[in-house]
N, C-alpha and C positions, 0 to 999 in steps of 0.2 A: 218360353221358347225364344230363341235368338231369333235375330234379324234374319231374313233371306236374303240373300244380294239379289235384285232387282232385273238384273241382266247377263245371258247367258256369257262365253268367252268366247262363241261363235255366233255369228247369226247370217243371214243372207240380209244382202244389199237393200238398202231405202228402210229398213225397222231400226228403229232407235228408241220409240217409245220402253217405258220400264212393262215387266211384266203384273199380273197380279195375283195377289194369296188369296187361294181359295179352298173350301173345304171341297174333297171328290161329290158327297151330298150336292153341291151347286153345279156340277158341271154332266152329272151321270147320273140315273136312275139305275141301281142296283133291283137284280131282279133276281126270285129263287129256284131253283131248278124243280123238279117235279117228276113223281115217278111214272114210268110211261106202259108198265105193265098192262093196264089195262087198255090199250092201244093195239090199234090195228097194222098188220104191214101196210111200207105204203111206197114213199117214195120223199119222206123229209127223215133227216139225217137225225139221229140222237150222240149228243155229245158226253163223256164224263171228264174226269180230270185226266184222265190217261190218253183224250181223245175219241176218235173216231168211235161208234160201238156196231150199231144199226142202224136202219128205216123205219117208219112208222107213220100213219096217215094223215097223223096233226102236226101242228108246231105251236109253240109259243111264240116266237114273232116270224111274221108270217113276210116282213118289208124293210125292219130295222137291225142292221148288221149291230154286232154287239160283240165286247171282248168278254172271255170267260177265263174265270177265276175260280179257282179250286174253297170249296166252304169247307171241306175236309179232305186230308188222304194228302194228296199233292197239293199242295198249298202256291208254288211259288213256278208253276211255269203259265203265264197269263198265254194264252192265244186269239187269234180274230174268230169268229164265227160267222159264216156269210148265214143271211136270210132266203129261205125259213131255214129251220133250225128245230130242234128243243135238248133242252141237257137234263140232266138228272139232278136229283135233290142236293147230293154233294158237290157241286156247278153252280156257282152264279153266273148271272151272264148281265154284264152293263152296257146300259144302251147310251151314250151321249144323246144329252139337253141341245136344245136351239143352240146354236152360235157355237159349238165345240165340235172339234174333226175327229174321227173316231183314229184315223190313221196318225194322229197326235198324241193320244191317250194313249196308244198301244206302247210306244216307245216310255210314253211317263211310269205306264204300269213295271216296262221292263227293269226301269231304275230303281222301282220298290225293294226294299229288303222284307220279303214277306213275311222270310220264317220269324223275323222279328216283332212279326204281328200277333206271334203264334198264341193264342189262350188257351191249348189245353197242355195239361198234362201226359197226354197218352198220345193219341192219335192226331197229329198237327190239326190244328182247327181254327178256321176264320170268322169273326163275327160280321153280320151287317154293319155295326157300330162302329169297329175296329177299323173298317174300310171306308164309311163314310165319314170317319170325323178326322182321316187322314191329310193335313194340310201341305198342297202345292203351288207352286208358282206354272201361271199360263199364262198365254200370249194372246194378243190379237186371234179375231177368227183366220184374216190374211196368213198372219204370221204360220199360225197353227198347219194350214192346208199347205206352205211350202214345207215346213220343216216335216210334217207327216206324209208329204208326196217323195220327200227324199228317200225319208226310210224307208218307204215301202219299195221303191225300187231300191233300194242295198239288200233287202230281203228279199227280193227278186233273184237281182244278182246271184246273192245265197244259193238260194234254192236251187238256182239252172246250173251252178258248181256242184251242188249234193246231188243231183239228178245227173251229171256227165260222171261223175264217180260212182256211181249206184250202176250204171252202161257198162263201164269198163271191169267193176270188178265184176259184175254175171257174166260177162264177155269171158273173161279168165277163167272161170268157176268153169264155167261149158265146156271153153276149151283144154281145161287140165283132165278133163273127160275124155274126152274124145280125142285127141294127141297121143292118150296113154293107153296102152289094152285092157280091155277089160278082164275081168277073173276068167283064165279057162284060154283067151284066146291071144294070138301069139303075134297081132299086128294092131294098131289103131285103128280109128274109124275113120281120122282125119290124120293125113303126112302131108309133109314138101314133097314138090316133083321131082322124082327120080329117085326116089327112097320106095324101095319095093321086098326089100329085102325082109324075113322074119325075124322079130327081137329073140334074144336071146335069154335063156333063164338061168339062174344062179341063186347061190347065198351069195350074201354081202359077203362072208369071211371066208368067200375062194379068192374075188376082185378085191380084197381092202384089207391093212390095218389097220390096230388100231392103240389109241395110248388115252390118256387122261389128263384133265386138265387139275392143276395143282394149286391148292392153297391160299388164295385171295378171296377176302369178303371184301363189303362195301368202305367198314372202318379202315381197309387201304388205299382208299381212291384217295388223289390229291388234284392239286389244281396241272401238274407236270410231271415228266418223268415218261414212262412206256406208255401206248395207247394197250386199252385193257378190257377184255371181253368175260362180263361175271355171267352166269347162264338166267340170274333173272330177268336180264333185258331181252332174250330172245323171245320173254312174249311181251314185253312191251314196247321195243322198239327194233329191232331187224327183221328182215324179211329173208326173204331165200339168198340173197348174196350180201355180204357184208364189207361196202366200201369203205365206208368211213366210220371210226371209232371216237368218240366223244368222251371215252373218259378213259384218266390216267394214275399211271399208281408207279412207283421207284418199283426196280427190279430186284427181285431175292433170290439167293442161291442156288434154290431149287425149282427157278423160276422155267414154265414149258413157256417157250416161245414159239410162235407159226412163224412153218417156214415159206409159209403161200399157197394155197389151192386145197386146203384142208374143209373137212363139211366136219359141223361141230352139231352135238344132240345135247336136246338137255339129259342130266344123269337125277334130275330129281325135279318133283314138279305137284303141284294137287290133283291133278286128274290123270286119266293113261290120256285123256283126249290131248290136253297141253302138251305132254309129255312128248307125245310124238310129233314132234316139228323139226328141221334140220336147216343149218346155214352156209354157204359155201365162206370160208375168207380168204378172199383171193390176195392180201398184204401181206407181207414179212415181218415179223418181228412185233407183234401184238401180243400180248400174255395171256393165254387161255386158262384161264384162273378155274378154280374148284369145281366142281359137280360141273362137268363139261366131259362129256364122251367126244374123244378125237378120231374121226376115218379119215385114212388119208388111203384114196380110191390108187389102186393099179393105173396102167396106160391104155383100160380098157372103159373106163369110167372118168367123164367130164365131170367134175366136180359140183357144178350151178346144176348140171342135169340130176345128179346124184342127189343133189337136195331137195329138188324138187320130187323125183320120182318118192324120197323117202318122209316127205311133208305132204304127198296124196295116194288116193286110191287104194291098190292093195299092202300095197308096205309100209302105210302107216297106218291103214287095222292091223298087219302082221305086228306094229311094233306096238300099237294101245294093248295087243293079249297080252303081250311080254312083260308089260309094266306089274308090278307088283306093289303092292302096299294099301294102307286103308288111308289114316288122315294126311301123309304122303307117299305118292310113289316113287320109284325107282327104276330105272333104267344101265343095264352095265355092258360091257364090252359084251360079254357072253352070250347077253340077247341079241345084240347087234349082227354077232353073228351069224345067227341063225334066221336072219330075217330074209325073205326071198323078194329080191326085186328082177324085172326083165329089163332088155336095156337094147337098143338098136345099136349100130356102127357109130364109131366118133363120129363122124362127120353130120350126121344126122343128129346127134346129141346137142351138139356145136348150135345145128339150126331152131332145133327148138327150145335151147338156153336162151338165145340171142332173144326169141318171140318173146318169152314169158319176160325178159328182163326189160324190152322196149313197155312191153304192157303195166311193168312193175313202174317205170318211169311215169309214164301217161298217170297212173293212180298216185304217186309222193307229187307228180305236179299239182295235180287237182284238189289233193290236201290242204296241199300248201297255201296255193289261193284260198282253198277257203277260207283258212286260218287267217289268212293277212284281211279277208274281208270280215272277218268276227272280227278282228283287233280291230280296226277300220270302226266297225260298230263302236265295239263298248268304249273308244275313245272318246266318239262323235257323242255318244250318250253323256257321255263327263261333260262334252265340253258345250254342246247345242242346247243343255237346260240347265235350271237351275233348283 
């Protein structure tokens, strides 16, 4: 085995000593999960690798927090375990020895390549062996307790970011309820002031045409050229209105360009559940490339509203019946059709575009952070050990 470098490329202020190689055996008592069937309800938690499961009246350690590590099945997401506890036989749970921070270990565990530990052939599997004769570099106990009080607040942090985005998108959920009528009734449950008036019912194809988007796959994107919308990003990255377009492909002959305010469906997808989602593109001259249903709504239909009304409730179970096909389906003008949406006065459209989109903001913000606070991590993780 090579050398270890000695010293992380960050550390906090006044530690300069080198670190030292240790086997996890020196620093952790690995311990083995147990099946808890024979147990009583109760009120200590039982954990597996998947997490949380139930209660039950005993625990294995009833004072000593410990990290748990998947012995089979999930192998590679380590997490904390507060005390008492007990986990299941596929669950090791490691208690840190005298003089080791447990909130230290957590972070080393996260660095592990576990699947690279893997010894079985079938169902991923971890040995006692395989994890205790695993060799690392540790710090001072000092050291250890700032660098593990760090992380634990960034996973703090984390968490109070995943918990204000968990607020906002049920806050949405509710609200795309209750803003829109239910089956049968011809007003919401919740409007802006002064909107009193009954929505209106139709097919999409009195209020809307419609056309097709044409002939681009992925082997045309390039690094320049037109910005370019292919219909498999609408489940992985657009949402109800589509500002901004990230990729680009040369324009062809028979190229459909948006001319602005168009709501785009997918025309082909694996599920009817997928399938029925819609996006408004309020730009110019974007290429609405293949398997791409195009409505472009009358002046009786806001567009962001249109998408949204046809991405919940009853017009997008009208449009998952519609889909057709087994290992994919398919969606066409024809059904688009025939899909029945209700729809209040512009003005009122106007108002509850503007909601859902302030809302949609609030949730790409909170992503966002997190995201910069995960990078944040795993950089800190390269760079704070060794």
């Amino acid at each position: 085995m090579g050398m270890i470098k000695k010293v992380p490329g960050i550390r906090f202020k006044g530690f300069e000593e080198e670190w030292e190689e240790k086997n996890l055996e020196e620093i952790l008592d690995l311990n083995s999960g147990r099946d808890y069937k024979h147990l009583s309800l109760g009120n200590i938690p039982v954990y597996g690798t998947g997490g949380y499961m139930l209660n039950v009246n005993k625990a294995l350690s009833y004072k000593e927090d410990a990290i748990g590590i998947g012995r089979k099945g999930t192998i590679d997401k380590p997490y904390i375990l507060r005390a008492p506890f007990w986990t299941v036989d596929t669950l090791f749970f490691a208690i840190p020895k005298q003089n080791n921070d447990l909130e230290f270990i957590y972070p080393v565990f996260q660095r592990i390549n576990w699947k690279q530990k893997d010894e079985s052939t079938g169902v991923p599997s971890l040995s006692k062996n395989s994890i205790n004769n695993l060799n690392i570099a540790i710090a001072s106990k000092e050291e250890q307790t700032q660098i593990g009080t760090y992380f634990k607040q960034l996973d703090s942090l984390i968490q109070l970011q995943e918990q204000k985005l968990e607020k906002v998108t049920n806050l949405k959920k509710a609200m795309l309820e209750k803003m829109f009528p239910k089956e049968g009734e011809d007003v919401p449950e919740i409007r802006f002031k002064g909107f009193t008036e009954k929505w209106e019912k139709s097919l999409l194809g009195q209020v809307a045409a419609f056309s097709k988007g044409r002939g681009y796959t992925k082997n045309d994107l390039s690094q320049s050229g037109y910005p370019i919308i292919l219909y498999g990003r609408l489940y992985t990255k657009y949402e109800t209105v589509i500002n901004h377009v990230d990729t680009f492909a040369e324009s062809k002959k028979d190229a459909i360009l948006s001319k602005g305010n168009e709501v785009i469906v997918p025309a082909s997808g694996e599920t009817s559940e997928d399938i029925s989602r819609a996006s408004a593109v309020l730009k110019a001259g974007v290429i609405l490339g293949g398997d791409l249903n195009i409505v472009y709504a009358n002046s009786q239909l806001y567009p962001i509203f249109l998408a949204l009304c046809l991405t919940n409730g009853k017009s997008k179970s009208d449009l998952s019946k519609r889909a057709k096909g087994k290992s994919v389906v398919h969606l066409h003008n024809s059904d688009l059709e025939e899909v029945a949406i209700v729809y209040p006065k512009i003005g009122e459209q106007h108002k509850i575009a503007i909601y859902f989109q302030n809302l949609d903001q609030l949730i790409n913000q909170s992503q966002q952070k997190i995201q910069q606070l995960k990078h944040l991590k795993q950089a800190l993780l390269q760079k704070m050990f060794i």
